[in-house]
Structure formats: C-alpha cells, structure tokens
N, C-alpha and C positions, 0 to 999 in steps of 0.2 A: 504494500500500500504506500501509496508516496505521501509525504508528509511537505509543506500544509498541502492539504486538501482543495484542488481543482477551485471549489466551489469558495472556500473560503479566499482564494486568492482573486477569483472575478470581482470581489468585494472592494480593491485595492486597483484592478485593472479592468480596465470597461470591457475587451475583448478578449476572443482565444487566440486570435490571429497575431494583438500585439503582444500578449504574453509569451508566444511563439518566440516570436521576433527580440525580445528584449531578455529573456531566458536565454534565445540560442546564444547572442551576443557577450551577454555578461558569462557563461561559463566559456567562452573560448578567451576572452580579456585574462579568466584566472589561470588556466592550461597555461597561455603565452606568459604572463605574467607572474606567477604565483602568488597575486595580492587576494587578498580576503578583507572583507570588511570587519568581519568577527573570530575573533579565537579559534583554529581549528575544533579545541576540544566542545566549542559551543555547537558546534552545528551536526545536524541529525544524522544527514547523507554523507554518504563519502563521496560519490560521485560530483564533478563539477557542476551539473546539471541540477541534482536535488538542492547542492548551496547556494545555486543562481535564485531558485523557487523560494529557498527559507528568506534569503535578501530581501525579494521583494515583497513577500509577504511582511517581515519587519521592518518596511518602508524603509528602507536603507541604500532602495535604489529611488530616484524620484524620476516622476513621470512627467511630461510635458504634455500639455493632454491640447498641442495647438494642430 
C-alpha cells in the first residue's frame, strides 16, 4: 500500500496528471542529487518515488497553481 494515500494527496494537488508530473520530477532531482528535504530516517518509503509522494503530501514541495 503506498503511503500517503492517493486520495489524501489530491487534497494538497488539484490533479492526477500534475501529481504525475511533479512526483516524476522531484524523485529524479533526489536520484541526480541526493538532496532530501527530510531526514532519511523520517521518511516511510525507501524508494525515490514514495519520498517525492511523502514531500508533497507534507507541503514541502509548493505548488504554483498559475
């Protein structure tokens, strides 16, 4: 089960499309990068992808919504 939950992240992001799009993005920034916004040992997923999902669910990434 992936954690936060789909539903709860539409909550924070108006769409699937641009949660897509700003998930794919920020987990290939941490791959290239190895920056995290949070303590490894804070976050749920080990995958790049599930930490991109926990960020933006903890408003840690901010959305332009122009």
């Amino acid at each position: 089960m992936i954690y936060p939950s789909i539903d709860k992240i539409l909550n924070v992001v108006d769409s699937k499309y641009a949660l897509v799009y700003i998930v794919a993005n920020r987990s290939k920034e941490m791959t290239k990068t190895n920056y995290y916004q949070m303590d490894l040992k804070d976050y749920k997923s080990e995958k790049p992808i599930g930490r991109a999902l926990e960020e933006v669910y903890e408003n840690l990434i901010h959305i332009n919504k122009e």
